[in-house]
C-alpha positions in Angstrom: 137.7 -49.0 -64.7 140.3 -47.7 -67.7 143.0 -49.8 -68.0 146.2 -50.0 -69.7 145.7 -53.5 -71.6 149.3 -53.1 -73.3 152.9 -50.7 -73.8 155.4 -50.5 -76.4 158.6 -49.6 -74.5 161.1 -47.4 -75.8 158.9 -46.1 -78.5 158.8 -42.8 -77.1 156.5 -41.4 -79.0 153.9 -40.1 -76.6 151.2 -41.5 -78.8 148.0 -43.5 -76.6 145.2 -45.4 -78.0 142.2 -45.9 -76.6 140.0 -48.5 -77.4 136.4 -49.9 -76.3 135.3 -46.6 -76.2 132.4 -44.5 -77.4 133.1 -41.1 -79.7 130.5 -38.6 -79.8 130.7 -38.0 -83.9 127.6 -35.3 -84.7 124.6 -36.5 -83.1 126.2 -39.9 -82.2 127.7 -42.1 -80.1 129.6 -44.2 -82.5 132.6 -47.0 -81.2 136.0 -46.2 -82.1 139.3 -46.2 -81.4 140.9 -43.0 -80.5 144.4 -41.8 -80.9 145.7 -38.7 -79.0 149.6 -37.4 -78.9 150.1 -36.7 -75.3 153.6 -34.0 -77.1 150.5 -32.2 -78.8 147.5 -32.5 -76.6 146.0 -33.3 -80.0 144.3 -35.9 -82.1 146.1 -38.2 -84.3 145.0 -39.5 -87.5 145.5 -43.5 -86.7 145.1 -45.1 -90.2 147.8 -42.1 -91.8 150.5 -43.0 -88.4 150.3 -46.6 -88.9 149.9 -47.1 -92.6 152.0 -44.1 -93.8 154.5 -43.7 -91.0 154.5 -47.1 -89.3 153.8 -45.6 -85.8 152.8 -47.4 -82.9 150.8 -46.3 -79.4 153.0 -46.2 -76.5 150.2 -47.4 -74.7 146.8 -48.9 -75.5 143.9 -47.7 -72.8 141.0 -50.0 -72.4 138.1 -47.8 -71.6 135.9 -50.2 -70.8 133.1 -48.9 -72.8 133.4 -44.9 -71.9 132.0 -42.1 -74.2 134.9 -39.7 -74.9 133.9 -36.5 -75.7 135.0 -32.9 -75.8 135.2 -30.9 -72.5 133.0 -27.6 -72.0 134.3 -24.2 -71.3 132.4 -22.1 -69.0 132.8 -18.5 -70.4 131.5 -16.6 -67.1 131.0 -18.3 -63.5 130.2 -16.2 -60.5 130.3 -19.5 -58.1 129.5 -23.2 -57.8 128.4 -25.4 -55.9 126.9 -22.6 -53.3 130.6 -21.0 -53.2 130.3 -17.7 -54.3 134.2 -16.0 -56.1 133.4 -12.7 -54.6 133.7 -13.6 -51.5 136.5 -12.9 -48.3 137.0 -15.3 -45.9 138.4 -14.7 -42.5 140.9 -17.4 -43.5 141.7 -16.8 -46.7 143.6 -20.6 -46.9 139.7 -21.7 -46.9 139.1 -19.7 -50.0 141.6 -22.0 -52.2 140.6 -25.5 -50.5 136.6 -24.0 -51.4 138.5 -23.9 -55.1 139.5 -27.2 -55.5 136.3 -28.6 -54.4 134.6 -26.4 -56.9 137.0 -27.8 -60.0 136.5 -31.5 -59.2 132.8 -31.1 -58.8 132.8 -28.9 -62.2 134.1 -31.7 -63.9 131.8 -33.9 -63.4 129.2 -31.6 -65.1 131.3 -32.2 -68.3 133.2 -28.7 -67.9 136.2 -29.0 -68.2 137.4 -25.5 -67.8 136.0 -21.8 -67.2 136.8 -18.4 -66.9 135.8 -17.5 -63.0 134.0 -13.9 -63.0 134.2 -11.6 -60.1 131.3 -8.7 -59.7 132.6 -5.1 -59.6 134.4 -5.1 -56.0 136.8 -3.1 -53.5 140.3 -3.4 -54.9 141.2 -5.0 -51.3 138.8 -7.5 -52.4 140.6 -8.2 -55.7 144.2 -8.5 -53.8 142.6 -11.2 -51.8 141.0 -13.3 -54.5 142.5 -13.0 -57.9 145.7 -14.9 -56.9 143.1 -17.9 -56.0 141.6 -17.4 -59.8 144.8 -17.3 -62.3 144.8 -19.8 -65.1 145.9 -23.1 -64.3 148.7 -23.6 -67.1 150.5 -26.7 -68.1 150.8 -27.2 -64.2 147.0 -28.6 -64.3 146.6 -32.1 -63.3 143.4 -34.4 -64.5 143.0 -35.2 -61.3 142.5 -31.4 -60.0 138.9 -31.4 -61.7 137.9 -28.4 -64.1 140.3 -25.8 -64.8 140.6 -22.0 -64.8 141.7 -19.8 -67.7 142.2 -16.7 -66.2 139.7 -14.6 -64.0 137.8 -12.2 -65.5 136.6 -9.0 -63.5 133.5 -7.4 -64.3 134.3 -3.9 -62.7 134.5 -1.7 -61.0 135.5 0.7 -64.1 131.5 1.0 -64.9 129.2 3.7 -66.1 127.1 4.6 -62.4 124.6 5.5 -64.5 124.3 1.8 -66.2 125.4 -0.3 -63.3 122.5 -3.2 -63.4 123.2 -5.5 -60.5 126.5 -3.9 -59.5 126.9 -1.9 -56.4 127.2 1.5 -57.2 129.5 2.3 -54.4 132.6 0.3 -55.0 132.2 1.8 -58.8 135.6 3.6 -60.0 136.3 6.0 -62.9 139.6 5.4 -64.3 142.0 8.4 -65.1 145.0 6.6 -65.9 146.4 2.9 -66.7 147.9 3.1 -63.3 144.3 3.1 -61.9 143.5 -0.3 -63.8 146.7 -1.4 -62.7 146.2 -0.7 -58.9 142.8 -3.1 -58.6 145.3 -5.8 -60.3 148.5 -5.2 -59.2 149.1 -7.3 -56.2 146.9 -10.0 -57.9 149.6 -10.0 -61.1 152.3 -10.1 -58.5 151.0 -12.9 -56.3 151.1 -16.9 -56.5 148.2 -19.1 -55.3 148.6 -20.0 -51.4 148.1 -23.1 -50.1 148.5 -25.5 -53.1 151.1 -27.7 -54.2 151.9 -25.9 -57.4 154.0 -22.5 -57.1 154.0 -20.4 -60.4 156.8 -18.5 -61.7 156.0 -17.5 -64.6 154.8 -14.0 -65.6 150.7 -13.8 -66.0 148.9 -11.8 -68.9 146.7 -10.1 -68.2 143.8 -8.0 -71.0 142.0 -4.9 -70.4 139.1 -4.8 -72.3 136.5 -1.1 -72.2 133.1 -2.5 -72.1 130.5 -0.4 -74.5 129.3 3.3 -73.5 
């Protein structure tokens, strides 16, 4: 198991090292130390911080011989793990305990975050589920599992005519932005039920016209 083998207190810098650890480096697995600023989220340089700036890791994390490697991103997912996103249950509260399970399963496929895709729908649909499918934000906890950065709905502004897999009879044509904004509306309004985490903060959300 990782361990924390040793601390520098007061240093405050945010800065951990992990050690006995694998890198993937190109086509490699190659041993190295890895330093990571937990202020930045990023990678730091550790021969420029300790030669040229003198810094120290607040901590030093034995990983007891771990690859470390970058997380995938999932650009478009339906479902996982036999739950499908386009679905209503008749207690919705299931629908978000269903979620969880699907992120800390997800993670163990290496994924590490995703964008979860809804088909084209009824916009009573939408209400239901797009608070359940918002991005995770800065709330997110490694222990949650995979992540989500913001659900991404494939309709149901579609050509009829050009509607592949997508049921032609929840299909809209949109006159107005008020018409994209009532499929959203309640879903931009709403907070995830049935967590821990409550957001406040205002979500963005992108319409984007998919090709004639």
């Amino acid at each position: 198991m990782p361990s924390v083998v040793s601390e520098t207190p007061g240093s405050g810098n945010g800065i951990a090292k992990f050690t006995n650890c694998r890198l993937v480096l190109g086509d490699q697995l190659v041993w190295k130390d890895l330093w990571v600023s937990a202020h930045t989220g990023k990678i730091i340089l550790s021969q420029t911080a300790f030669y040229d700036e003198g810094i120290l890791p607040d901590q030093t994390i034995d990983l007891g011989g771990r690859i470390v490697s970058p997380g995938l991103i999932e650009c478009q997912l339906n479902g996982a793990f036999g739950f499908n996103f386009s679905t209503v249950l008749e207690d919705m509260s299931q629908y978000g305990k269903n979620i969880r399970e699907v992120n800390r399963k997800l993670v163990q496929t290496g994924v590490t975050s995703y964008v979860p895709t809804v088909t084209s729908q009824t916009k009573e649909l939408y209400h239901k589920v797009l608070p359940f499918l918002g991005p995770s934000g800065h709330l997110q906890v490694a222990e949650d599992g995979a992540e989500s950065l913001g659900a991404h709905v494939e309709g149901p502004f579609l050509n009829p005519t050009k509607n592949g897999v997508h049921n032609r009879g929840v299909l809209r044509e949109a006159q107005s932005m008020e018409d994209l904004e009532e499929v959203s509306a309640s879903a931009a309004s709403s907070t995830r039920s049935g967590t821990r985490r409550r957001r406040t903060r205002r979500r963005r959300r992108r319409w984007r016209a998919a090709p004639p």
